[in-house]
N, C-alpha and C positions, 0 to 999 in steps of 0.2 A: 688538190684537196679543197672542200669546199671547207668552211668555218662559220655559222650561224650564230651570233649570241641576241637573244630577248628576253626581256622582260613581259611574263604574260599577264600580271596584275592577275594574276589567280586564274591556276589551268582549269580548273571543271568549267569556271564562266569561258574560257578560250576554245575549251572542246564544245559549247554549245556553238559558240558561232563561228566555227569550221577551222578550227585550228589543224585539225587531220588535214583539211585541202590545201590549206598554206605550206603545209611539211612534204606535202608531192613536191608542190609546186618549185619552191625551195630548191629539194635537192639535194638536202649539206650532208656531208659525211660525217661533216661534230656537230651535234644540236647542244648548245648553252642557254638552259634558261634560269629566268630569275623568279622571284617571287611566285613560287607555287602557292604555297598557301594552301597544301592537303599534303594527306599519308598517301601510300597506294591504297590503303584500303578504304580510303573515303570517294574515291573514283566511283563516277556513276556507271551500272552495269554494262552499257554500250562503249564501254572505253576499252582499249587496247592498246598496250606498247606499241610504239611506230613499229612494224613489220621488219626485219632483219638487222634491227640496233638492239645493241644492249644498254640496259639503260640502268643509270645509278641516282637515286633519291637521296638530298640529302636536307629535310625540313628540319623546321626550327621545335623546341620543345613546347613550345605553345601551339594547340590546332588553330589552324585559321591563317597563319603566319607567316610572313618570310620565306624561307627556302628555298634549296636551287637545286638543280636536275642536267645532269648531265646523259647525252646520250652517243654511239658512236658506233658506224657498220662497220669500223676501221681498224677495230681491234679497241680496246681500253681497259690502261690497269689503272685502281685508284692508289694515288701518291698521299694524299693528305686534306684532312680537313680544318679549317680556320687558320685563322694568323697565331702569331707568338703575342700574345697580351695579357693583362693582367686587368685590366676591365672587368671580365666575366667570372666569376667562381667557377665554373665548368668550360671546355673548351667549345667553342665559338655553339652557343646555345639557341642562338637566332640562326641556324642554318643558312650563315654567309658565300662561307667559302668553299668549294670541293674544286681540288686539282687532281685534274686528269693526265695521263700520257697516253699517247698513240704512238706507238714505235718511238721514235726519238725525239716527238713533239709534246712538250708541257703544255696542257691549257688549263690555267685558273680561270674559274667559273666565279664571278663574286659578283652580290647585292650589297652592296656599300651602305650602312645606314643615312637616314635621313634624319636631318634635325630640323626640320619645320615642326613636330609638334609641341616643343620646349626648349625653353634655356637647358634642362638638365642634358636631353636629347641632342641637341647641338652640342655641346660639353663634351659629351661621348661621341660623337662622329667626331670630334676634332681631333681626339686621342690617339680615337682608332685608327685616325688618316694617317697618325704619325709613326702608331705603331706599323701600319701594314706597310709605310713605305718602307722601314728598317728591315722586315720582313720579306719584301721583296723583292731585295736588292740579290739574294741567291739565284735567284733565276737571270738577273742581269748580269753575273759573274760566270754563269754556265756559258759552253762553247755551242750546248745544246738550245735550236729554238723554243723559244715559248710566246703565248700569247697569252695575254692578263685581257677577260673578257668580261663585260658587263657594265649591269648598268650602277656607276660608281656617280649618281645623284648630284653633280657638278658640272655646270659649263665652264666649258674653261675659258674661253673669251668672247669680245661683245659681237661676233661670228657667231658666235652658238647660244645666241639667244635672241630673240624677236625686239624687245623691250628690255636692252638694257639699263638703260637711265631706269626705269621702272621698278625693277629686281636687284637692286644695288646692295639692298639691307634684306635680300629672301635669301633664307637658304637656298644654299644651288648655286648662290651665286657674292657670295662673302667674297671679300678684298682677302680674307686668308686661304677659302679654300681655294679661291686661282692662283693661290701664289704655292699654294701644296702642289698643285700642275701641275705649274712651272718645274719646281722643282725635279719632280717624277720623270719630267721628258729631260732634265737637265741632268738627271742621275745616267737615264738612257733608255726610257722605256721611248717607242715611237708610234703616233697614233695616224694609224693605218688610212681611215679615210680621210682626215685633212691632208693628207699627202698625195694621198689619190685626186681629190676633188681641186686642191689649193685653194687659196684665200676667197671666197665668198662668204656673203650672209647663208646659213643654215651650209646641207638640211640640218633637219630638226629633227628628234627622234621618238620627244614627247610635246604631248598637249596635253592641256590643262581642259576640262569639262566646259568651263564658265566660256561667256561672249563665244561662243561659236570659234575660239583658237583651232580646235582642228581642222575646223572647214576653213578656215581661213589660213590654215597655216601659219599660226603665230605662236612657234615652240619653245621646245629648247632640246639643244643635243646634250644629254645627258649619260649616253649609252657607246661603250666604245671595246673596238678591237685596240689593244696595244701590243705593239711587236717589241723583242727586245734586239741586239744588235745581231743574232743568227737569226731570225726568222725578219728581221727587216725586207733584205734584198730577196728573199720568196713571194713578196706580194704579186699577183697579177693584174688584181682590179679589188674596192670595194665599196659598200654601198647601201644606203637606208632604202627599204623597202617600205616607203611610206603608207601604201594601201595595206599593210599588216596591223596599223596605227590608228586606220580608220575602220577596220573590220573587226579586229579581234580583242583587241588590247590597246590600253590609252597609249604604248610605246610601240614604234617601229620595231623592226628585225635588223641587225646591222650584219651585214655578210660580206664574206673577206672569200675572194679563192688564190691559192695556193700553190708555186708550183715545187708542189713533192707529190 
């Protein structure tokens, strides 16, 4: 089984610049994306569900916004959406979270907030990292696999970023939220392509617009498959499809395949 999660910074701009021909290309039997940022019915008329997926929409209540999209030839029932918080007066309103199953495999779909645009915004990403890890932890207690997918807006170490000394005091890359990682890999979730690839600099999964960082390659991996301890030992290979990064969308495709 293949497993796809992206961020497309907003599909109608992805489906202009061929996000249909990256979804051949691709392959995957679960598409996870992040930040749609439309309804289905803001879709431009030459748009169409990928061809033999079903596909579940789950945008945030603001138009413009957030939200994530799950799709799947593989079968899919919807399990749940958002974490358990008390952050939001309504349950997760920014269209974060959608968990999906495929026969006996869990995949949470999440866009993690960002707090680069404020103290308040960072405030709230910090909470929420705390609640979803408490949240999370059900799927790490299942006998059943799952994968926690998406782009979760943190590097976790100076490996997954270009310019660490740089980024020291950015969001993305806070002295707490890598030590939220740590914890996370330490509770037991396990992140698929640093195990795959081991210790080097990058890849990278996002660029930054400014100084030419994409063409130069000066990112940050911020987008991740995480396995828990049943779907650990099903990895077969995974891996940043970087030209998805520089075509479509300011973030890569990170793809995991699977043997179930």
């Amino acid at each position: 089984m293949r497993v796809v999660s992206w961020n497309l910074n907003g599909i109608r701009a992805a489906h202009r610049k061929g996000l249909v021909e990256f979804i051949e290309r691709i392959d995957a039997d679960v598409m996870l994306f992040q930040e749609v940022r439309a309804l289905p019915e803001q879709m431009p008329k030459d748009w169409s569900q990928p061809e033999g997926y079903e596909v579940i929409w789950h945008p945030a209540q603001k138009k413009g916004y957030s939200g994530v999209m799950s799709c799947s030839r593989v079968g899919m029932v919807e399990v749940s959406r958002g974490i358990e918080t008390e952050l939001d007066e309504t349950r997760d309103p920014e269209g974060r979270v959608l968990v999906t199953k495929h026969d006996n495999l869990s995949c949470i779909n999440m866009y993690l907030p960002n707090g680069s645009a404020r103290q308040e915004r960072q405030d709230y990403k910090d909470q929420w990292l705390e609640d979803m890890l408490v949240w999370s932890k059900q799927f790490l207690e299942s006998s059943e696999p799952a994968l926690l997918c998406g782009d979760l807006n943190i590097a976790h170490t100076e490996d997954d970023i270009w310019d660490p000394k740089g980024n020291k005091r950015t969001s993305g890359f806070l002295e707490n939220e890598r030590e939220w990682f740590d914890r996370m890999l330490e509770e037991g979730w396990h992140d698929l392509l640093r195990i795959h690839v081991g210790t080097m600099k990058g890849p990278y999964s996002w660029w930054s617009n400014f100084r030419k960082a994409r063409e130069r390659d000066r990112g940050w991996r911020i987008d991740y498959i995480l396995a828990n301890k049943a779907a650990r030992p099903l990895m077969r290979s995974a891996e940043i499809m970087r030209e998805g990064g520089l075509v479509v969308s300011d973030h890569a495709p990170v793809i995991v395949d699977l043997d179930i």
